[in-house]
N, C-alpha and C positions, 0 to 999 in steps of 0.2 A: 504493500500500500504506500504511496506518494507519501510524502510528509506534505502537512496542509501548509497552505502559504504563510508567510509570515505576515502577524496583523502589523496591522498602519493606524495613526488615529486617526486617522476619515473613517476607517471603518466599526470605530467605535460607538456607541449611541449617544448624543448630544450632551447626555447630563454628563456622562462621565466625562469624554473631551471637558466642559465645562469645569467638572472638581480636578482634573489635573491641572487645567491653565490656572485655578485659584493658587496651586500652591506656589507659582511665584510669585513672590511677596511685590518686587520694586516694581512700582509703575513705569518707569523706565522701560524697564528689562521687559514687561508684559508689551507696551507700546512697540518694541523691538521685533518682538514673535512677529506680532500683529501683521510687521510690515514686510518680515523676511520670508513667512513661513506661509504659505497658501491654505495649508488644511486649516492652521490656528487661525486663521485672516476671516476667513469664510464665518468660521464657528464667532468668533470674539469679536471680529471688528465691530458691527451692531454695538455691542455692549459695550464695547471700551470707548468708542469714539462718538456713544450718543452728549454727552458732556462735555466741550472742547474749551477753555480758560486758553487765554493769551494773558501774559502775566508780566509786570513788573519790567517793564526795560528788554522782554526778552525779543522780544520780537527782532527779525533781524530781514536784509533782503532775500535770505537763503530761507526765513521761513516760508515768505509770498512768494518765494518762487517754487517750492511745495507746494504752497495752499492753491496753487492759480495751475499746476499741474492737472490735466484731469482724471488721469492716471496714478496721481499722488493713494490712493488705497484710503483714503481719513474722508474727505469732504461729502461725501456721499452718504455717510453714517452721521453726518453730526446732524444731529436738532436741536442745542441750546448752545448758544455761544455765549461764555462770558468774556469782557475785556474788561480788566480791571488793572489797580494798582499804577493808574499815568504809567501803560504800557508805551507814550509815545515820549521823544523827547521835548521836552516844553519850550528847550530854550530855541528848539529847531523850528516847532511846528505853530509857538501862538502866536497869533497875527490879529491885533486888534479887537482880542480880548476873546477870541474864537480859536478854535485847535483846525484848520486845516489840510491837515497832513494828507494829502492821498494816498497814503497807504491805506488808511481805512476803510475807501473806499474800494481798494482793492480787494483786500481781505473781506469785506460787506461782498462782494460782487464774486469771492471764487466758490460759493456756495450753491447747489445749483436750484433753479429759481422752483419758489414756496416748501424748498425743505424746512429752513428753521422752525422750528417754532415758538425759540423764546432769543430775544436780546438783551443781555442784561450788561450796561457797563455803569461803571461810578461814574462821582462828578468829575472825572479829569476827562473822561471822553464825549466831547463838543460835538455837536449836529447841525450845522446850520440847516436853511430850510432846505438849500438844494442837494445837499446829501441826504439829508431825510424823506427827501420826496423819491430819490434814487433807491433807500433802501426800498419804500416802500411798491416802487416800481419789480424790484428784483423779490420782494420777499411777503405776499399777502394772505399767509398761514400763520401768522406768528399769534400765539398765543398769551404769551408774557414778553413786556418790553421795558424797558427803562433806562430812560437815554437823557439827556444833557439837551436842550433842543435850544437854540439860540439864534436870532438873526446877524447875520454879520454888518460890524458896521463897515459903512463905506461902499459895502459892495451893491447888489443889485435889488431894489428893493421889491419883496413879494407881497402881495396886499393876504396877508392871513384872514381875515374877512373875506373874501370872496368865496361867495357860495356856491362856485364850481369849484375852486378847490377843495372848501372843505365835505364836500359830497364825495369828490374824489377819496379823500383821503378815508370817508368812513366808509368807504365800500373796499381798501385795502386794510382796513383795521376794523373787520366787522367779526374777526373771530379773538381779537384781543379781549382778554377776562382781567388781567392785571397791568396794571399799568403805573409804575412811578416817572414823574418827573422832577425835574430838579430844578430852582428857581434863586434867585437873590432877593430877599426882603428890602434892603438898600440900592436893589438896579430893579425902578418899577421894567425898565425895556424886557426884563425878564419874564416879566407876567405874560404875556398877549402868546409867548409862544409854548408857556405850557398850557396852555389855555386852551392851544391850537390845538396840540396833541389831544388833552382830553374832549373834547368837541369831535374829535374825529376818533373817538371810540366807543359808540352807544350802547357795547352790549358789555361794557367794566361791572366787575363787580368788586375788586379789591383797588380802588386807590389810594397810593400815595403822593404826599408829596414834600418833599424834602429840600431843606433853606442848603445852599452850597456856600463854602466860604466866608461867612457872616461870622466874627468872634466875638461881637456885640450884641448879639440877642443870642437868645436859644435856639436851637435848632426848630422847627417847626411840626407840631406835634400832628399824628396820624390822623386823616380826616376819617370821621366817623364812618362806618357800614352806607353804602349809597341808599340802603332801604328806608335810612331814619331820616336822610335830606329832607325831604319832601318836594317841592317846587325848584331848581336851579334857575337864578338865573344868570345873563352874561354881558354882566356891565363893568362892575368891576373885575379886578384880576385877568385883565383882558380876555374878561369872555367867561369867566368864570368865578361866581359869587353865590356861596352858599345862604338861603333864605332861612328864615326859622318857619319852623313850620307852623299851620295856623290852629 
């Protein structure tokens, strides 16, 4: 009798592939298999690369030239992107009190279009409207977002009232459920554009909204459940002033 072939882990049943890849511990080393190894790639990438964080300075042009790769094995798996920790360099990218570094845009754009489904970055990463209208062009599945949304000054002015815009933009933000933005209590110009954002997202049900940079007041504390608002309306706060209810 033959001797039987020798096993492979492709041809092992999913949970176990799965308890062997646990037992490498470093996420490194796990991200490594991901990319080296076809059987592990197939079985794990999903899981390892549904979470993807850009972090801290690390970004580099060899990451975007990965990320924007379409072949890269990672972009196809992700659904939450987070950018955090002023992954950009400040002294390179702010420009009149806005971050517009095009890399972001790069990185927003190697994803491929309506995968995300959450954006999550802190206050160091800046949106003006035309890159925000660009995410929202590439990306109108997103289910949690929370972005920095700012006009730039100087540049091209967009009328945020305009009710083709913002028609557009709730029909790209009609499955957003969470939503923070981030504002200056001391820069009213801050108001009107997270105002925008929430205005173009009718179907929220967790908002925040959070004072950026302000060491003079508090931070700005979490707006109540939208169920106990009652009437909104949108005069102040560019667009957005909670009423008491009657």
């Amino acid at each position: 009798m033959a001797d039987p072939a020798p096993a492979c882990l492709s041809s092992l049943p999913v949970e176990i592939q799965t308890s062997i890849f646990a037992f490498v511990r470093e996420k490194t080393t796990q991200a490594a298999i991901c990319l080296t190894n076809r059987q592990c790639r197939d079985v794990m990438a999903p899981i390892f690369f549904e979470n993807f964080k850009l972090q801290n300075h690390k970004i580099t042009m060899q990451t975007i030239g990965t990320l924007l790769n379409p072949k890269n094995g990672i972009t196809p798996y992700v659904r939450n992107l987070f950018i955090v920790n002023g992954c950009w360099q400040k002294e390179e990218c702010w420009k009149n009190g806005v971050i517009v570094d095009p890399m972001l845009q790069l990185v927003v754009g190697a994803f491929p279009q309506d995968r995300l489904r959450a954006l999550v970055g802190d206050d160091e990463i800046v949106l003006d409207t035309t890159l925000l209208v660009s995410l929202l062009q590439h990306q109108s599945r997103l289910k949690r977002l929370a972005v920095y949304h700012r006009m730039r000054p100087g540049g091209h002015v967009i009328d945020l009232e305009d009710k083709n815009l913002v028609s557009w933009a709730a029909s790209r933000c009609a499955d957003v459920e969470s939503l923070t933005v981030f504002l200056r209590t001391d820069y009213v110009d801050t108001y009107t554009p997270a105002g925008f954002l929430v205005r173009s997202a009718p179907n929220i049900k967790d908002l925040r909204i959070k004072d950026h940079g302000n060491e003079t007041t508090p931070a700005l504390p979490l707006l109540r459940p939208l169920g106990t608002w009652g009437k909104v309306g949108y005069n102040a706060f560019g667009g957005l002033a909670g009423e008491d209810e009657d």
